[in-house]
C-alpha positions, 0 to 999 in steps of 0.5 A, spaced: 305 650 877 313 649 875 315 648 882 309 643 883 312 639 877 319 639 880 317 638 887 313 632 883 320 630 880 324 630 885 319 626 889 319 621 884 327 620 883 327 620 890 322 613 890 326 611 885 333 610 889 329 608 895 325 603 891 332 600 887 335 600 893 330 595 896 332 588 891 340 589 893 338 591 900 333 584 900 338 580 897 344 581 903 337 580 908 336 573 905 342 571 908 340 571 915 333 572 914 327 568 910 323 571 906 317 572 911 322 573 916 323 580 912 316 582 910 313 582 917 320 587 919 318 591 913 311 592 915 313 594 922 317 599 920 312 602 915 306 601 921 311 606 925 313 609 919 305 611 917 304 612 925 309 618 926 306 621 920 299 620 921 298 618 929 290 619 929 285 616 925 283 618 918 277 623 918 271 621 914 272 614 914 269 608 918 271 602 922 269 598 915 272 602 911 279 602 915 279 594 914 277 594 907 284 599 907 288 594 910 285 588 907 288 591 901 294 592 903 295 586 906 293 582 899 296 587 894 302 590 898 303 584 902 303 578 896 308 583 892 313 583 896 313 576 899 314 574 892 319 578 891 322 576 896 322 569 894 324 572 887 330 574 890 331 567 894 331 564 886 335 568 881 340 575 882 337 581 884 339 585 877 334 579 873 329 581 879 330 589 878 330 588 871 322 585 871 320 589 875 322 594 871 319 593 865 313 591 868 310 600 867 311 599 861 307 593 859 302 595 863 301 601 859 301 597 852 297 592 856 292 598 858 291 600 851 290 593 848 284 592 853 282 597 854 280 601 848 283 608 850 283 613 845 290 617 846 294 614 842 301 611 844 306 615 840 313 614 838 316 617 843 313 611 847 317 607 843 324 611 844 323 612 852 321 604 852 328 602 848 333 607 852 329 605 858 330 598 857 338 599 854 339 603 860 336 597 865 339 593 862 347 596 862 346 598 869 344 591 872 347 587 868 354 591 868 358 585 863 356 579 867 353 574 865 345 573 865 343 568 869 335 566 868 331 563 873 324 562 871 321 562 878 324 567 880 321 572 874 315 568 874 315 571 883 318 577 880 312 580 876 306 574 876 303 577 872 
């Protein structure tokens, strides 16, 4: 059990530094590159990527249900990332990098209030929050001016 949990650890670290370096990496692209421009080159890159990994179609599953599958990653997977690249179009990459990741933590809060769930957020909910924040807030701003743009927070997290 302790290995699955440090494989589970190390797979989630390494997502992590893919994903944090996707806002840097968009923001140097847009210099060459509009925003559909990079969506499109992105998913590409991931259909060859899902190809070499599973070169065959799923067993168990029909025609329907693959379309209903790539009609769901074309309207979540697809509308994020075309609005974070226009995000990244109309503020710095910090702000951008900051939203989104904050955006776990009120989905968390959001989920509780709504939802009704029985456990309870503790104290160390709280604490991780203000050193999660403290510590996105150190890196990503590093003693430079904090520049907002409302349209692109509002491209960032819509929600």
């Amino acid at each position: 059990m302790r290995q699955n949990n440090a494989a589970g650890h190390v797979a989630a670290l390494v997502t992590i530094l893919i994903w944090g370096t996707t806002f840097i990496s968009t923001k140097v692209l847009l210099t060459d590159f509009q925003p559909i421009e990079i969506l499109f080159f992105r998913f590409v890159m991931g259909l060859f990527a899902l190809l070499i990994a599973c070169p065959h179609r799923m067993k168990g599953t029909t025609g329907r249900q693959e379309l209903v599958f790539a009609g769901a990653g074309l309207c979540g997977v697809c509308l994020y990332y075309l609005l974070e690249n226009i995000a990244l179009t109309c503020t710095m990459a910090s702000n951008v990098g900051v939203i989104i990741s904050v955006a776990p933590f009120f989905t968390v809060i959001l989920s509780h209030l709504f939802l009704k769930q029985e456990e309870k957020l503790g104290a160390g909910f709280f604490v991780g929050f203000v050193v999660a924040m403290a510590g996105i807030a150190l890196i990503s701003f590093n003693g430079a001016a904090v520049e907002l743009s409302p349209a692109g927070g509002f491209c960032a997290d819509p929600a």
